[in-house]
C-alpha positions in Angstrom: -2.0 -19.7 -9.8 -5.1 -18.3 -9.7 -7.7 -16.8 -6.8 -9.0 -20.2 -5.8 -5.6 -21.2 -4.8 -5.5 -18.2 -1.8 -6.9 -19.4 1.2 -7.3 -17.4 4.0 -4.0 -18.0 5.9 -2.4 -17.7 2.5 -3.3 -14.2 2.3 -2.6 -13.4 5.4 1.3 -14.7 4.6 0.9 -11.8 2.1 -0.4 -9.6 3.7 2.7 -10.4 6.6 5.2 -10.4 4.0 4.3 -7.4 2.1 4.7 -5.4 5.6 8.2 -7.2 5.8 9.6 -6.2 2.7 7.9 -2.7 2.8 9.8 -2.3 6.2 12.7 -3.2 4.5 12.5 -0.7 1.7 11.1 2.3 3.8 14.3 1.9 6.3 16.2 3.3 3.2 13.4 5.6 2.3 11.9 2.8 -0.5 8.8 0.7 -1.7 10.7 -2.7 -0.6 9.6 -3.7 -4.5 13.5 -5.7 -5.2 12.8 -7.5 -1.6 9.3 -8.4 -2.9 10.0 -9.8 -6.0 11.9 -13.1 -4.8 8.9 -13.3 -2.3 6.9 -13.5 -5.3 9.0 -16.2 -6.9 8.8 -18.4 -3.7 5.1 -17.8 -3.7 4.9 -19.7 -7.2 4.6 -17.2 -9.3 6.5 -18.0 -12.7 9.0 -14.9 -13.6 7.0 -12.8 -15.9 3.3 -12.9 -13.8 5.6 -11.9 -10.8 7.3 -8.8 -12.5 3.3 -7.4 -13.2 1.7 -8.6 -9.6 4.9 -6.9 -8.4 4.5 -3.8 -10.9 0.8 -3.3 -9.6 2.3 -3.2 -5.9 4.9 -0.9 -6.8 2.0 1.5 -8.3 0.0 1.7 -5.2 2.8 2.1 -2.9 4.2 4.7 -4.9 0.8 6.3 -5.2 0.3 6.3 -1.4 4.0 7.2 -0.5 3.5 10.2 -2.6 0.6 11.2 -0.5 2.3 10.5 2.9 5.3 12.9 1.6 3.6 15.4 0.5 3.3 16.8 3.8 7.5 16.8 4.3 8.2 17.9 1.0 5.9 20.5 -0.6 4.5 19.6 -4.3 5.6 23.1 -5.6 8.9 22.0 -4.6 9.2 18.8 -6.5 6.9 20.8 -9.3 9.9 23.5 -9.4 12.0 20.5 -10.3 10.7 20.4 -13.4 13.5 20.3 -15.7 15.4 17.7 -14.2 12.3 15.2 -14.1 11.6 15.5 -17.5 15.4 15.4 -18.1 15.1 11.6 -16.3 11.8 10.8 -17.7 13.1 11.8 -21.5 15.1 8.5 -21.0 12.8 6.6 -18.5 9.7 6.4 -20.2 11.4 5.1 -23.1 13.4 2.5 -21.7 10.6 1.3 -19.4 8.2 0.2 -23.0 11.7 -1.4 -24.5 11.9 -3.4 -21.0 9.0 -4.6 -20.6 8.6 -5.6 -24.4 11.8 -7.8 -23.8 10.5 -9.4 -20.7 7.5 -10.6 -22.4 9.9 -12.2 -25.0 12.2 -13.2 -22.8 9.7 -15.3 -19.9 10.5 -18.2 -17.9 14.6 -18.6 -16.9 16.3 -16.1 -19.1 14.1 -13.6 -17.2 14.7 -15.2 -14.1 18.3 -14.9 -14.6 18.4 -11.4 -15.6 15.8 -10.6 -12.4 19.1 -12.5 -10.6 21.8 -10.0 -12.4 19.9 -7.2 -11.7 19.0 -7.9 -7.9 23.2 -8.2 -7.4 23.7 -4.9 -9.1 20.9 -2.9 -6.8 22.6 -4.6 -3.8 25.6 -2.9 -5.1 24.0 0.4 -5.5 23.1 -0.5 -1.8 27.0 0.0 -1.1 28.5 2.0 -3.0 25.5 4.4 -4.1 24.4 6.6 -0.8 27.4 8.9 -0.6 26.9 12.4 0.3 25.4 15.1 -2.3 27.8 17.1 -4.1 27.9 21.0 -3.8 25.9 20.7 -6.9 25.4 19.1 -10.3 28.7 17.0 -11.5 27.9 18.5 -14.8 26.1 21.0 -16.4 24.6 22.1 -19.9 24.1 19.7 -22.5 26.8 17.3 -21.1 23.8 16.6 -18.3 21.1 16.6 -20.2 22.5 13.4 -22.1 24.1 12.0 -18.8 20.4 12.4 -17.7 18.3 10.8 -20.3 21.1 8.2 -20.5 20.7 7.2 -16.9 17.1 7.9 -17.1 16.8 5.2 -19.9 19.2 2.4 -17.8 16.5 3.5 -14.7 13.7 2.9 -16.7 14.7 -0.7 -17.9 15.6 -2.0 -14.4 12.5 -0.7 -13.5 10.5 -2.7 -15.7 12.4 -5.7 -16.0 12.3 -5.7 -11.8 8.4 -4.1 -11.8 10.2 -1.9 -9.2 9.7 2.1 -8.5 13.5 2.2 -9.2 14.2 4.5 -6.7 17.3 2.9 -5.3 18.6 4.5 -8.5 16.4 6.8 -9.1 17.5 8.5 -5.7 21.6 8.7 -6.1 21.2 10.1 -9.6 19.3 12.8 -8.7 21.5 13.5 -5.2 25.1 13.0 -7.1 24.7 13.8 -10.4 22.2 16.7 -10.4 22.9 17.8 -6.9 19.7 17.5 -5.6 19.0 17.6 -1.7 18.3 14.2 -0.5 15.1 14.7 1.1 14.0 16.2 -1.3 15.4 13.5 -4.0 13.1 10.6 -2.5 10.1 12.8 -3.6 11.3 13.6 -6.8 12.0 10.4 -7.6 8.5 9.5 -6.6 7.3 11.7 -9.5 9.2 10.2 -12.2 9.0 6.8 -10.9 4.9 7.3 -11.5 4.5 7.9 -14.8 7.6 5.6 -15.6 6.0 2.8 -14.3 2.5 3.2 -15.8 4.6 2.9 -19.3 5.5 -0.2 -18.2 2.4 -1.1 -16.6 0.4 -0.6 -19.8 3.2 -2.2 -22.5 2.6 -5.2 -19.6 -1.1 -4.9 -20.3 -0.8 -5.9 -24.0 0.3 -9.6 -22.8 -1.5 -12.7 -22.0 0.3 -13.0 -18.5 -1.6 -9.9 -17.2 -4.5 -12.1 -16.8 -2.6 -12.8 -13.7 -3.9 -9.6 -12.1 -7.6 -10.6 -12.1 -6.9 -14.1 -11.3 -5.1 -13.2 -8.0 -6.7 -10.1 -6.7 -7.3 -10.8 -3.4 -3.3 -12.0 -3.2 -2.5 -8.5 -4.7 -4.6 -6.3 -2.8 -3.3 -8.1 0.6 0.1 -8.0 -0.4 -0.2 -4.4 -1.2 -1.8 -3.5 1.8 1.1 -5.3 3.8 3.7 -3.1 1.7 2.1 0.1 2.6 1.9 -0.5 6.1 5.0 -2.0 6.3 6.8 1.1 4.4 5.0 3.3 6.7 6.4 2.0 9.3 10.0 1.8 7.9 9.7 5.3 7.1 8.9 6.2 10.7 12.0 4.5 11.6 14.2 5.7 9.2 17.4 6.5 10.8 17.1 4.4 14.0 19.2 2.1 12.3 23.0 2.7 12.0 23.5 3.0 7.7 26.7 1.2 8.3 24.8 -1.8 9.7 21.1 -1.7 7.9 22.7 -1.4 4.1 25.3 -4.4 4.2 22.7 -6.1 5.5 19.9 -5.7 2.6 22.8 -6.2 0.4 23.3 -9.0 2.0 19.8 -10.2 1.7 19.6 -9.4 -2.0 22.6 -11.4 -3.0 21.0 -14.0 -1.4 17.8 -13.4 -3.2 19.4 -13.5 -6.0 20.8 -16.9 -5.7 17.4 -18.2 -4.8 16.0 -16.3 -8.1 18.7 -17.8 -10.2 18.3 -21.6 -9.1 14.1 -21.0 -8.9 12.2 -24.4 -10.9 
């Protein structure tokens, strides 16, 4: 696929489902990034080229959701976090450059099939993973640090396999097993997503199917712009709809991506 192949009511589709999926993500307080990446797939993508377009995406929404938060959480809050980001990202950054070195390796439908796996298991977390915050951390001293860089380095690889923020887990780590206030989680989990995904981002770079980026810029930028309208306006309506109704439902519609993923030609 390359630029020639966008015409203008193409982008325009991109730009229209960016804004859906980015709805869908910032009704949970998300990037929409595991919504978008079956989009990608049904937009002809082959598995690998839609991991980086979505990747890029994911960068610029979390660079711009960082800016819209800064005003409801303040950054010497998040910077006073210190400890427990670089706890995550001990882990993160690591397993981010092992992911994204296997998903080069791994192309076409074994990648396709992991994406599939991985898209069930966030509509899990969807579930099961947005219980209330503990009266604090479930453990302390070294026992968390390890539990940390251990969960930071599963985050990481989803993250890269998925070219997501990974803030679906990002978030419930932080709120159940350091303790961290949930409001205040989402913009933490910003900051490690960041630097997590430019790992991945640049491991990505060393591959042919980067070329991808250049080729389908106009595509990109539209479908980017879409997704940071669209979780604008999800975050502005965060909490109008009932949890008990809007999570089975994105679970819902993950499983179903994931089928689609797994049966993709």
């Amino acid at each position: 696929m390359s630029s020639r192949d966008h015409p203008s009511a193409q982008l325009v589709f991109a730009f229209c489902g960016g804004a859906a999926v980015g709805l869908l993500g910032g009704l949970v307080g998300l990037g929409g990034a595991e919504f978008r990446l079956p989009l990608l797939l049904m937009f002809g993508f082959a598995a690998l080229p839609a991991v980086i377009v979505n990747k890029a995406i994911s960068l610029l929404v979390v660079s711009a959701a960082l800016v819209f938060r800064s005003g409801a959480v303040a950054p010497g809050e998040v910077a006073a976090q210190w400890p427990v980001i670089l706890n995550l990202l001990a882990g993160s950054l690591v397993g981010a450059w092992l992911a994204a070195g296997w998903a080069t390796r791994w192309r076409g439908i074994v990648l396709q099939r992991v994406i599939a796996a991985l898209l069930i298991g966030i509509a899990g977390v969807l579930l099961l993973g947005h219980g209330p915050a503990g009266a604090g951390p479930a453990l302390d001293g070294t026992a968390l640090r390890v539990a940390g860089v251990v969960a930071g380095l599963l985050i990481g690889i989803v993250a890269a396999l998925l070219g997501v923020a990974g803030g679906e887990l990002l978030i419930p780590t932080l709120v159940l097993l350091f303790g961290v206030e949930i409001k205040l989680a989402g913009s933490l989990s910003l900051a490690i997503s960041l630097p997590t995904m430019l790992v991945g981002f640049a491991r990505y770079s060393q591959d042919s199917s980067f070329e991808v980026l250049r080729a389908n810029r106009r595509f990109v930028l539209c479908m980017a712009a879409g997704s940071v309208v669209g979780a604008a306006l999800g975050g502005l309506a965060l909490g109008l709809v009932p949890a008990g109704m809007l999570l089975p439902t994105l679970a819902a519609i993950l499983l179903i991506s994931a089928v689609k993923t797994w049966t993709h030609r």
